[in-house]
C-alpha positions as CSV (number, residue, x, y, z in Angstrom):
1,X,-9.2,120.4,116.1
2,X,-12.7,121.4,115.2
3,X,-12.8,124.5,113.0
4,X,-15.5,126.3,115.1
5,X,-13.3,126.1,117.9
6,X,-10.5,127.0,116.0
7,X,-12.0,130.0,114.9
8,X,-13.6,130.9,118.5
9,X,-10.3,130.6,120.1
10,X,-8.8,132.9,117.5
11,X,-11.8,135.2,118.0
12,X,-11.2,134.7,121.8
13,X,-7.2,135.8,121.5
14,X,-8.3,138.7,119.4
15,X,-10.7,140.4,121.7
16,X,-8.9,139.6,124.9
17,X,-4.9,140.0,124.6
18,X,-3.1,138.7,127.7
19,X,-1.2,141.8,129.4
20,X,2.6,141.7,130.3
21,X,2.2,139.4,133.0
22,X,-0.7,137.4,131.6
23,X,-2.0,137.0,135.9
24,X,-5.8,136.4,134.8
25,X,-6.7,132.9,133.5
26,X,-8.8,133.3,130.7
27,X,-12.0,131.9,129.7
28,X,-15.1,131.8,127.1
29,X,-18.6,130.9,126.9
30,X,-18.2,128.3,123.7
31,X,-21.1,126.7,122.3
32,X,-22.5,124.2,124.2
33,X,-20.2,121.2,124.7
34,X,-17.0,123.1,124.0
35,X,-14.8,125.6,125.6
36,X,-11.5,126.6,126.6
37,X,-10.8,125.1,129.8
38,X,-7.3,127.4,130.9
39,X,-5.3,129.5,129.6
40,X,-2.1,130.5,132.0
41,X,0.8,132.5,131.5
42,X,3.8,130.1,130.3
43,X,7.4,130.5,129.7
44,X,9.8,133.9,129.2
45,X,10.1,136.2,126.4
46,X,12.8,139.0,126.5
47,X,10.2,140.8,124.0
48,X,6.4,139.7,124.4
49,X,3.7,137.9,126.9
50,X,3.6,134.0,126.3
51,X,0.7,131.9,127.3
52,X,0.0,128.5,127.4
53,X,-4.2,127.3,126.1
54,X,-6.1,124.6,126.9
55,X,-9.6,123.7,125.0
56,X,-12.1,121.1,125.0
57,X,-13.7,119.8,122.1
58,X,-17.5,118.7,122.4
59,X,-16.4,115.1,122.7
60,X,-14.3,115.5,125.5
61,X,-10.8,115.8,123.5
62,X,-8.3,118.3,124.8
63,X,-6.1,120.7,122.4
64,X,-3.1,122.4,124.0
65,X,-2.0,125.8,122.3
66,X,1.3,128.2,123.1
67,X,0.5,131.8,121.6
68,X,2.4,134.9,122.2
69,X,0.8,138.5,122.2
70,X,3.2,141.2,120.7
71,X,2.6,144.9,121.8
72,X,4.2,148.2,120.0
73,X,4.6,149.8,116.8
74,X,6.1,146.7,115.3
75,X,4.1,144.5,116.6
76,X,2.1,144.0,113.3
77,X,5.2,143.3,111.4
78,X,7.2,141.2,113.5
79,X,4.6,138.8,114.4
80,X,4.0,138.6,110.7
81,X,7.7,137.5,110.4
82,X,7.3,134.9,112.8
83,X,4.6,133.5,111.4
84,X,5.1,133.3,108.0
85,X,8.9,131.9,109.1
86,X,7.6,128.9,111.1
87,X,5.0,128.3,108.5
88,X,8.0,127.6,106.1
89,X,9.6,125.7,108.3
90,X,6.8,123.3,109.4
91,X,6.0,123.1,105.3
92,X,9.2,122.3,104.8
93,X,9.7,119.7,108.0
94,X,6.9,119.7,109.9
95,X,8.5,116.8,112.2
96,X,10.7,119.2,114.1
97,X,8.1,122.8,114.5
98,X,5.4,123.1,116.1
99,X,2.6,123.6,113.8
100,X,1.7,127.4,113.5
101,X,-2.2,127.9,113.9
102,X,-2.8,131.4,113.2
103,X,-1.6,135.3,113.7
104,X,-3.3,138.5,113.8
105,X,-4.2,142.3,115.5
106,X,-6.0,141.9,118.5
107,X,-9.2,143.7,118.6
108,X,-9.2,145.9,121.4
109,X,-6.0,147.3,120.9
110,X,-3.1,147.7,118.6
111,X,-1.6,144.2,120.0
112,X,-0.8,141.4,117.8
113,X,-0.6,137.4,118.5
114,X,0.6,134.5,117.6
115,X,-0.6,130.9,117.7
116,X,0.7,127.5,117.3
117,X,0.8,124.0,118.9
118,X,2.0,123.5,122.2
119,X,4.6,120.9,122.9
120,X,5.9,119.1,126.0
121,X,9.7,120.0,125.9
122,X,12.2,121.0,128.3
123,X,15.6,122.9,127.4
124,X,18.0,119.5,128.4
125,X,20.9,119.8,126.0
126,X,19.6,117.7,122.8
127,X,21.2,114.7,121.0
128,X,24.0,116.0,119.1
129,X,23.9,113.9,116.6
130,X,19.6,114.2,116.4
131,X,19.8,117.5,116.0
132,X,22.5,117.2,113.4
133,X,20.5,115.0,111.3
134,X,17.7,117.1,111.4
135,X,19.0,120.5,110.7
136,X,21.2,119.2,107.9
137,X,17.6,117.3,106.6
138,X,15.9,121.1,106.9
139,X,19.3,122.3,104.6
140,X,18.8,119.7,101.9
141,X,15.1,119.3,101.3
142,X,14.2,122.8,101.4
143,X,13.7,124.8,98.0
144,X,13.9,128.5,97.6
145,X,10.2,129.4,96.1
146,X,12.3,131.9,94.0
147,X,15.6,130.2,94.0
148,X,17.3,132.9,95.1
149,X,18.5,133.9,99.0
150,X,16.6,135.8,100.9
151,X,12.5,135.5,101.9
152,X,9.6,136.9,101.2
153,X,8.8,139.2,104.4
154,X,10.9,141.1,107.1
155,X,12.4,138.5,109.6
156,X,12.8,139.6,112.9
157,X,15.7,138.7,115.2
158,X,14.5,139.7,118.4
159,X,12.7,142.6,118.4
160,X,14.8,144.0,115.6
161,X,14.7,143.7,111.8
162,X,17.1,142.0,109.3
163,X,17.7,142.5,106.2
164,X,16.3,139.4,103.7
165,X,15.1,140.9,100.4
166,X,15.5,138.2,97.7
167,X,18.7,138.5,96.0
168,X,20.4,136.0,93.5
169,X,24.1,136.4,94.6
170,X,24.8,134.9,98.6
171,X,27.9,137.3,98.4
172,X,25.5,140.2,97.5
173,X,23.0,139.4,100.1
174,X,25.4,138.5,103.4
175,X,26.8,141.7,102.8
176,X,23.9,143.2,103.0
177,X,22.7,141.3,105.9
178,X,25.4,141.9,107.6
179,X,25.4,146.0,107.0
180,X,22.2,146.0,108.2
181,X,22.5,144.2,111.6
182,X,25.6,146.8,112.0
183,X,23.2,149.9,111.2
184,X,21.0,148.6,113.5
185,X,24.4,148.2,116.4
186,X,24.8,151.9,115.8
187,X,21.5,153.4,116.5
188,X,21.7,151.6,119.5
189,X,25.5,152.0,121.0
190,X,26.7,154.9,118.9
191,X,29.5,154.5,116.0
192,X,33.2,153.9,116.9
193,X,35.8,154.5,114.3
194,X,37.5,151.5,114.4
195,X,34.9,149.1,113.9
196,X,33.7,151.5,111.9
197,X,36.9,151.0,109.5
198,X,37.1,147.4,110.1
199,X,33.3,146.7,109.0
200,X,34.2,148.6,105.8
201,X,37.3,146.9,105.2
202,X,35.3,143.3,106.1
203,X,32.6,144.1,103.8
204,X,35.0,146.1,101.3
205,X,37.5,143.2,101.1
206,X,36.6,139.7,103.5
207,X,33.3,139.2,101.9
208,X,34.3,138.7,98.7
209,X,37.2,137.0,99.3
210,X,35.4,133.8,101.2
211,X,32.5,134.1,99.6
212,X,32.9,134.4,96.1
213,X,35.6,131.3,95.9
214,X,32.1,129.5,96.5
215,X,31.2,130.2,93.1
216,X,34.6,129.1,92.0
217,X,35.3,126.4,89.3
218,X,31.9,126.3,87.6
219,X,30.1,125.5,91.6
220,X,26.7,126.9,92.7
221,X,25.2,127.9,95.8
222,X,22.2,126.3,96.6
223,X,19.7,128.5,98.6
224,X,18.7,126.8,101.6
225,X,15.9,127.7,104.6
226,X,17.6,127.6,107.9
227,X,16.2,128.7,111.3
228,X,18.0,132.3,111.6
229,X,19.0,132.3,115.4
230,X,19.4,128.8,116.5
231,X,20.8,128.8,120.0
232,X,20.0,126.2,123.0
233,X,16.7,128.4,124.1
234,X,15.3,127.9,120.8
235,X,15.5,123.8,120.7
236,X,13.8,121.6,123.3
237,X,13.0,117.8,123.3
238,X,10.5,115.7,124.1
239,X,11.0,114.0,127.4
240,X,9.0,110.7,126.6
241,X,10.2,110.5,122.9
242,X,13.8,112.4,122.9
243,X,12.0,114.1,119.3
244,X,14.1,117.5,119.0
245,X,12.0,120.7,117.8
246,X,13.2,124.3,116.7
247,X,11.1,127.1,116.7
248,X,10.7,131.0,117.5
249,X,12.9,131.9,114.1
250,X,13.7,134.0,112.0
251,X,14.3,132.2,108.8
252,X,15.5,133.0,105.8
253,X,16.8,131.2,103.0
254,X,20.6,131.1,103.1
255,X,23.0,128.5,101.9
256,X,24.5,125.0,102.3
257,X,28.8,124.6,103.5
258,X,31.2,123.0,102.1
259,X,34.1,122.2,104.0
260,X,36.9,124.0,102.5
261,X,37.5,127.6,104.6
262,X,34.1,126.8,106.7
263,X,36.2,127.9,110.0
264,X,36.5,131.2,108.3
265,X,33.5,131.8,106.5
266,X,32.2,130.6,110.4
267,X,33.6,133.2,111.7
268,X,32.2,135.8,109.3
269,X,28.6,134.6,109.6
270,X,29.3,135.1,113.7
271,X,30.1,138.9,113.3
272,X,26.3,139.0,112.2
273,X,25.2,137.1,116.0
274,X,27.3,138.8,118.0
275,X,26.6,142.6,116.3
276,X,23.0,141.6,116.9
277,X,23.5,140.6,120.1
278,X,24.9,144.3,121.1
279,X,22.1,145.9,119.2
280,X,19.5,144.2,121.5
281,X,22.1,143.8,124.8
282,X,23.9,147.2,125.3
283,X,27.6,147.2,127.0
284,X,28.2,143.5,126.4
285,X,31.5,142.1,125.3
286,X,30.1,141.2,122.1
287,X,30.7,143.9,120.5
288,X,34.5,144.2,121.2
289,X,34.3,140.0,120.4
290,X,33.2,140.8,116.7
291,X,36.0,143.4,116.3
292,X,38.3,140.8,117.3
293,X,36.6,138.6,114.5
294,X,37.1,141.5,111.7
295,X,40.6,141.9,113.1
296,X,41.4,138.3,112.4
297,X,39.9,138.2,109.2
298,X,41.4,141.3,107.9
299,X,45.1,140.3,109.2
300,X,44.3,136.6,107.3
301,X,43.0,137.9,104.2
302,X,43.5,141.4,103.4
303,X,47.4,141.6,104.8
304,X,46.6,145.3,106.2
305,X,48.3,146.3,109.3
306,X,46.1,147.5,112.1
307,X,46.6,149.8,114.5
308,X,46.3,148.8,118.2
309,X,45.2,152.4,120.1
310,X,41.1,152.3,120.9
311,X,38.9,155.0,119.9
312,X,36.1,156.0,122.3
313,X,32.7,155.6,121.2
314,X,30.8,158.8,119.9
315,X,27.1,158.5,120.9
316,X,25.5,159.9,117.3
317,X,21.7,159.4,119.3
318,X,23.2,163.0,120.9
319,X,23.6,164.7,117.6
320,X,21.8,166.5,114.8
């Protein structure tokens, strides 16, 4: 794309940030020759306005942009994250991201945005084995710029932080990870003293018991860059092609599996999903799901009897 329309559009985004609806097409008075022919509200976002851009270049060619416009108090931060998250991935394997174009405040207001390619997928359910291929090619050519786990701003899942500061030791930092996404589960629904116990007693005792025997008989753990919250919303294809891309992340650099225990060491790496999950969706199951989880874990590898009564939850937003 010509840079003087690049930088006009991003100009254009700053000055004028699409409201919650995004109802007003959009458009600016380029320099002769060029200018952005639409720009429409596109797609559905739990926690921002989406648009879809259109712009003509001065010889006719047409550009097609998605950008997203953040609003709040973390606005600044957590489109930071998501920028500098599918900038990693697109360095890394640019063949299944859409190529992030730019990110900053808006200037009339304490809104933030995001911008990057727009693509022509739909949601279909992708190749299996496509979409195999290329995650597990993300996994092996990506390189930790530190070469430890972890990355180098705040990712956020959702609207909601996680935990990511570098750290050399994968047992060290899912533990971490994890005891922050339940920190965050309890500002939201209150604590409850039996998960309460059984996140101790998983973070205590379960960690370290599937997690270190990674490091067992003289083997490493490679640090690898992986999407964060890969789910069938987040991939689409390419009707005409059947190409299969990612994006909206929250990477971080985590770590390859071996086979050996994976079903349980799956299961672990769940409890961190499905806690997040109830932090940004009160009253679902999945809170009681990742209890079930701990449960199953602790009666497999820590042999401690548990007992069956429920406790009720105790809403700690209601004290001080």
């Amino acid at each position: 794309m010509n840079q003087s329309v690049f930088d006009l559009l991003i100009a254009h985004i700053s000055r004028f940030a699409f409201d919650s609806y995004l109802r007003v097409c959009v458009h600016l008075a380029l320099p002769e020759g060029q200018e952005v022919v639409s720009a429409e509200r596109y797609g559905n976002s739990a926690w921002a306005s989406t648009a879809s851009i259109t712009v003509r270049d001065s010889d006719g060619t047409l550009h097609d942009y998605f950008v997203k416009v953040v609003k709040g108090k973390l606005a600044g931060p957590r489109v930071l994250g998501e920028f500098s998250c599918m900038s990693a991935l697109y360095k890394t394997m640019p063949s299944i991201v859409p190529a992030p174009r730019g990110s900053g405040k808006c200037l009339d207001s304490d809104d933030y945005f995001f911008l990057c390619d727009y693509l022509d997928i739909d949601h279909r359910q992708p190749d299996p084995m496509r979409l195999a291929e290329s995650i597990s090619e993300l996994h092996r050519i990506s390189v930790s710029p530190t070469g430890q786990f972890g990355f180098h701003v705040t990712p956020y899942d959702g609207k909601l932080p996680l935990v990511a500061k570098w750290d050399s030791n994968w047992v060290s930092f899912y533990g971490k990870l994890l005891e922050g996404v339940y920190k965050l589960d309890i500002q939201i629904n209150g604590h409850r003293k039996r998960l309460d116990d059984a996140m101790k007693i998983t973070l205590d005792k379960v960690v370290p018991r599937l997690l270190n025997r990674l490091y067992e008989e003289g083997r490493t753990v490679k640090p690898c860059l992986i999407h964060g919250d890969l789910w069938e919303e987040k991939i689409g294809t390419n009707p005409p092609m059947g190409n299969i891309y990612i994006f909206d992340s929250c990477a971080y650099y985590a770590h390859h599996e071996p086979v050996k225990e994976y079903d349980d060491r799956n299961r672990l790496y769940s409890l961190k999903e499905k806690i997040m999950y109830s932090a940004h969706v009160p009253g679902t199951k999945a809170r009681e799901q990742a209890l079930e989880d701990m449960l199953y874990l602790i009666r497999k590898f820590v042999n401690q009897a548990w007992p069956s009564d429920r406790d009720d939850y105790v809403n700690m937003r209601d004290e001080s």
